[in-house]
DRENGU-394119 format. One record per residue (C-alpha): x, y, z. Coordinates in steps of 0.1 Angstrom, whole numbers. Example, Ala and Ser with C-alpha at 12.3 -4.5 7.8 and 13.67 -1.06 7.14 Angstrom:
% DRENGU-394119
@c1: 123&c2: -45&c3: 78 .
@c1: 137&c2: -11&c3: 71 .
//
This chain:
% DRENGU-394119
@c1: -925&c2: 796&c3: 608 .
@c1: -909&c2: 822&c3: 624 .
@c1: -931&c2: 852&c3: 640 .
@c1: -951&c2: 874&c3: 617 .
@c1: -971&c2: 900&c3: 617 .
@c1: -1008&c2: 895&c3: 602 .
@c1: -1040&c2: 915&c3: 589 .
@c1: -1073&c2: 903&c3: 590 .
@c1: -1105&c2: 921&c3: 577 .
@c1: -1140&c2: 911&c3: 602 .
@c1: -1174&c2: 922&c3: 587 .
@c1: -1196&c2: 950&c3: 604 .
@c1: -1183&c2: 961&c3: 646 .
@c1: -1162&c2: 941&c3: 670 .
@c1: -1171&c2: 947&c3: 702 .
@c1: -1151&c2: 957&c3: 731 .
@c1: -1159&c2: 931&c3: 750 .
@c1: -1147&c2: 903&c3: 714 .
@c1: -1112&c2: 924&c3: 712 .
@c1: -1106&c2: 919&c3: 748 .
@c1: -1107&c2: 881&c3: 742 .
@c1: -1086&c2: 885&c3: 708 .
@c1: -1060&c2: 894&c3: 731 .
@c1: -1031&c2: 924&c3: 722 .
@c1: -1041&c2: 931&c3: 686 .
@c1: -1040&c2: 965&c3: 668 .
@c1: -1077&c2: 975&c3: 654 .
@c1: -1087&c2: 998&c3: 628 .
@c1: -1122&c2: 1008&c3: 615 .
@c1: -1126&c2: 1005&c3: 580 .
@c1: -1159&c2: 1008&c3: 557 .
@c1: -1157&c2: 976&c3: 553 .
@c1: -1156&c2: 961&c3: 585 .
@c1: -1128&c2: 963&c3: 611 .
@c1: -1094&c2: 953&c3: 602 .
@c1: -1072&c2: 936&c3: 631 .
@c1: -1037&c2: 937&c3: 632 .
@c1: -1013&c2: 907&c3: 652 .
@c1: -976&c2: 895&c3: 655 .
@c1: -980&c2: 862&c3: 662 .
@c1: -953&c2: 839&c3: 672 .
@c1: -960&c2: 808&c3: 650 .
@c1: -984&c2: 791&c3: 635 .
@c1: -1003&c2: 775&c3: 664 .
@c1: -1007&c2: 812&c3: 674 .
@c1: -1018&c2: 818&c3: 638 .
@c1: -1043&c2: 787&c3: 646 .
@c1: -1053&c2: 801&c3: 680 .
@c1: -1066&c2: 831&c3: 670 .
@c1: -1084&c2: 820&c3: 643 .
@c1: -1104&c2: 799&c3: 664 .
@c1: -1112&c2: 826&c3: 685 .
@c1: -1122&c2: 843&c3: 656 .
@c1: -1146&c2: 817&c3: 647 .
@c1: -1157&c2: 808&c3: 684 .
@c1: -1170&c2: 845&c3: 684 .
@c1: -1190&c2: 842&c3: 654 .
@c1: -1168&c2: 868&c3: 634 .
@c1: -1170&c2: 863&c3: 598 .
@c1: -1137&c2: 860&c3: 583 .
@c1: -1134&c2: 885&c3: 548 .
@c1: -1096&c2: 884&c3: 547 .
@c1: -1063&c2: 872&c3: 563 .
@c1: -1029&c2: 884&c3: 551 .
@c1: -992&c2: 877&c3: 560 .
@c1: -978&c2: 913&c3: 562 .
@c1: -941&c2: 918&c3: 544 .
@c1: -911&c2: 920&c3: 570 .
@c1: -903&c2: 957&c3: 563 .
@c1: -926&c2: 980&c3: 550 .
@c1: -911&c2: 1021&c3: 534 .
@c1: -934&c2: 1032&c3: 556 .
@c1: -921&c2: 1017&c3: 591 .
@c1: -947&c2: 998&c3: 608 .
@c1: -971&c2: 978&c3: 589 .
@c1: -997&c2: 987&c3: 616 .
@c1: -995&c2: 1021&c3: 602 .
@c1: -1000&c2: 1021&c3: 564 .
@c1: -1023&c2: 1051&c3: 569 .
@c1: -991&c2: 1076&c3: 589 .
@c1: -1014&c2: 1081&c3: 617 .
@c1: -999&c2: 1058&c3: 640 .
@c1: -1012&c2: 1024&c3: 651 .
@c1: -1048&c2: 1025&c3: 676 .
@c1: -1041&c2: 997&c3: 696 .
@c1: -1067&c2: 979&c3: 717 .
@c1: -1073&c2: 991&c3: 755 .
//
Protein backbone atom coordinates (compact mmCIF):
# COMPACT_ATOMS: atom_id res chain seq x y z
CA UNK A 1 0.00 0.00 0.00
CA UNK A 2 1.32 3.08 -0.89
CA UNK A 3 0.54 6.33 1.38
CA UNK A 4 -2.98 7.57 1.65
CA UNK A 5 -4.82 9.91 2.96
CA UNK A 6 -7.81 8.79 5.35
CA UNK A 7 -11.11 10.09 7.18
CA UNK A 8 -12.42 8.84 10.20
CA UNK A 9 -15.67 10.02 12.02
CA UNK A 10 -15.26 9.68 16.37
CA UNK A 11 -18.59 10.09 18.31
CA UNK A 12 -19.21 13.11 20.74
CA UNK A 13 -15.58 15.61 21.61
CA UNK A 14 -11.94 14.68 21.32
CA UNK A 15 -10.04 16.27 23.65
CA UNK A 16 -6.98 18.25 23.31
CA UNK A 17 -5.15 16.32 25.30
CA UNK A 18 -6.48 12.61 22.78
CA UNK A 19 -5.48 14.67 19.45
CA UNK A 20 -2.14 15.40 20.83
CA UNK A 21 -1.53 11.61 21.15
CA UNK A 22 -3.19 11.00 17.61
CA UNK A 23 -0.23 12.70 16.40
CA UNK A 24 -0.37 15.34 13.12
CA UNK A 25 -4.00 14.83 12.01
CA UNK A 26 -6.39 17.40 10.52
CA UNK A 27 -9.74 17.68 12.83
CA UNK A 28 -13.01 19.00 12.04
CA UNK A 29 -16.26 19.36 14.19
CA UNK A 30 -19.13 17.87 12.73
CA UNK A 31 -22.77 17.23 14.37
CA UNK A 32 -22.05 14.12 14.45
CA UNK A 33 -18.95 13.74 16.22
CA UNK A 34 -15.49 14.92 15.07
CA UNK A 35 -14.11 13.85 11.95
CA UNK A 36 -10.14 13.26 11.70
CA UNK A 37 -8.27 13.56 8.84
CA UNK A 38 -4.50 11.57 8.23
CA UNK A 39 -1.93 10.72 5.41
CA UNK A 40 -0.55 7.79 6.57
CA UNK A 41 2.37 6.06 5.05
CA UNK A 42 1.17 2.40 4.97
CA UNK A 43 -0.76 0.16 6.41
CA UNK A 44 1.06 -0.48 9.75
CA UNK A 45 0.53 3.41 10.09
CA UNK A 46 -3.19 2.70 9.12
CA UNK A 47 -2.88 -0.11 12.11
CA UNK A 48 -1.17 2.25 14.49
CA UNK A 49 -3.52 4.77 14.66
CA UNK A 50 -6.27 2.74 14.96
CA UNK A 51 -5.05 1.34 18.00
CA UNK A 52 -4.60 4.56 19.38
CA UNK A 53 -7.93 5.17 18.50
CA UNK A 54 -9.10 2.29 20.49
CA UNK A 55 -6.51 2.54 23.42
CA UNK A 56 -8.30 6.02 23.98
CA UNK A 57 -11.69 4.60 24.22
CA UNK A 58 -12.90 6.57 20.92
CA UNK A 59 -15.69 4.89 19.35
CA UNK A 60 -15.04 4.26 15.81
CA UNK A 61 -18.43 5.46 13.42
CA UNK A 62 -16.48 5.57 10.20
CA UNK A 63 -13.14 5.05 8.36
CA UNK A 64 -12.64 5.95 4.69
CA UNK A 65 -9.77 5.81 2.17
CA UNK A 66 -9.99 9.35 0.58
CA UNK A 67 -9.64 9.30 -3.55
CA UNK A 68 -6.00 10.55 -4.81
CA UNK A 69 -7.28 13.82 -6.31
CA UNK A 70 -10.20 15.50 -5.33
CA UNK A 71 -11.99 18.91 -8.04
CA UNK A 72 -11.75 20.54 -5.07
CA UNK A 73 -7.84 20.32 -4.17
CA UNK A 74 -7.28 18.93 -0.91
CA UNK A 75 -9.40 16.32 0.51
CA UNK A 76 -8.92 17.94 3.94
CA UNK A 77 -10.92 20.73 2.58
CA UNK A 78 -14.26 19.50 1.07
CA UNK A 79 -16.01 22.32 2.88
CA UNK A 80 -13.49 25.48 0.86
CA UNK A 81 -12.64 26.80 4.10
CA UNK A 82 -9.27 25.46 4.42
CA UNK A 83 -8.01 22.53 6.45
CA UNK A 84 -8.00 23.25 10.79
CA UNK A 85 -5.21 21.38 11.65
CA UNK A 86 -4.32 20.23 15.10
CA UNK A 87 -1.96 22.55 17.44
Amino acid sequence: MVGATYEMWVAGTVSPEDLRDLGAVTVATERAGVVLYGDLADEAALFGLLARVRALGLELLELRRLPAFSPLGDPADADGDGPRLVP
